[in-house]
N, C-alpha and C positions, 0 to 999 in steps of 0.2 A: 510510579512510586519506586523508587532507589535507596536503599540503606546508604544513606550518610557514609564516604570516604574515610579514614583513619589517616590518612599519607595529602600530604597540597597533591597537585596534580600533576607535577611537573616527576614524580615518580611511576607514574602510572605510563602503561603500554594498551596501548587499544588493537585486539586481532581480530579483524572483521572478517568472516565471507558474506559477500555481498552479490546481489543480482538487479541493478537500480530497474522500476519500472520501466523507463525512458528507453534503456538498453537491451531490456533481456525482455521486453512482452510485443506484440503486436495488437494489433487492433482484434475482434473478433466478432462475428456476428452472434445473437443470439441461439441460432442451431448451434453454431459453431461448440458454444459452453453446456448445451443442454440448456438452457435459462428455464426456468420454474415457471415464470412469469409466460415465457414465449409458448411454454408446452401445455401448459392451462388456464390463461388469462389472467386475469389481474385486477384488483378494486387502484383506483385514486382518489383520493379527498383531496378538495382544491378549496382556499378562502379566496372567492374571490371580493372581497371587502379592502383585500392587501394587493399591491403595486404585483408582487411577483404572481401571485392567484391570477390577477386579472392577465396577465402575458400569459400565464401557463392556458389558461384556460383558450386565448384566444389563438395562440400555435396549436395548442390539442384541436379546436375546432378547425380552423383556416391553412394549414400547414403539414401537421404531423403526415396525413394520409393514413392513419389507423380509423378502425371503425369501432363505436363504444357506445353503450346505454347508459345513459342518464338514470342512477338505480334512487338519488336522494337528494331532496332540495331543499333546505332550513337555514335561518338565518344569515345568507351569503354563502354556505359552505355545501359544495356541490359535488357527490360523489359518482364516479363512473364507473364503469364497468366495460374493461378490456375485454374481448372476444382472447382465444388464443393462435398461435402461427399467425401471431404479429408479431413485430418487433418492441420489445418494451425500452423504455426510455434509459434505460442505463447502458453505460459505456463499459460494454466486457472487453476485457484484455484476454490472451494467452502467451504461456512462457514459448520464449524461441529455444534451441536447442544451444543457444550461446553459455556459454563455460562462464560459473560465478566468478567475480573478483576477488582474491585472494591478497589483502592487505594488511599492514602492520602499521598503525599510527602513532604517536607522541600524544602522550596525556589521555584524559578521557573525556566523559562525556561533558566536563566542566570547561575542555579547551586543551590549547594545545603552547601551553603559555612560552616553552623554550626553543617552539618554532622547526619541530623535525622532520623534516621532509616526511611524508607519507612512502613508504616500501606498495608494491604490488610485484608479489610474485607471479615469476612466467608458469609455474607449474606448485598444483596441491601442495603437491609432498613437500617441496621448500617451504610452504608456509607451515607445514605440519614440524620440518625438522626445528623450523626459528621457533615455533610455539611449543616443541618438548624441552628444548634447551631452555628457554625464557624460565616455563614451569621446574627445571632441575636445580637452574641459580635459587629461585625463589624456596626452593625446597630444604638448598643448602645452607638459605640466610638463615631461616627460621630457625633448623639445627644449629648452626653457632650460636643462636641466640642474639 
């Protein structure tokens, strides 16, 4: 949800710090993050009546290598019961030590409609100096009026 712009978009400046997933996490094991799930088991409900139930259920059985009780069985939908110091089925990430990106885009989140190259500064404080100046012009329009 976004309050409605005042200005097209071609007035607007976009100042990101950024850390994309892809770049700045690694894989992680469940120890690794504490996982909740890892350090005190875990329920699953599976429908296996549905195409993904029935895959789930038959890697969970044939595959995963976890150990689990069968806690509830009613109409197709089959709930288990994870042991814990197993790995649970979610994909943890953790942050690398790599330094966020510091950029300055053209337009906003509507586009970039007059096509201005994206900035990334080599260091913070540049992006901090382009983002006080930006905010002082903007300061200055207002006062004129």
């Amino acid at each position: 949800m976004r309050i409605e712009p005042n200005l097209p978009t071609s007035a607007y400046q976009t100042f990101q710090i950024v850390a994309p997933t892809e770049t700045h996490t690694v894989p992680a094991s469940c120890e690794d993050v504490e996982c909740a799930s890892y350090l005190n088991g875990w329920r699953m409900r599976i429908d296996l009546q549905t195409p993904l139930g029935v895959e789930q259920g038959r890697y969970i059985k044939h595959d995963s290598g976890r150990s689990y009780k069968v806690i509830d069985q009613t109409d197709g939908l089959v709930t288990l019961e994870f042991a814990a110091n197993q790995p649970c089925f979610q994909e943890h990430r953790i942050r690398t030590q790599r330094p966020e990106v510091f950029r300055v885009k053209g337009g906003d989140h509507r586009g970039n409609p007059l096509g201005i190259l994206t900035r990334v500064h080599k260091k913070p404080e540049f992006w901090v100096e382009e983002f006080a100046e930006n905010q002082a012009r903007i300061a200055e329009a207002i006062e004129k009026g």
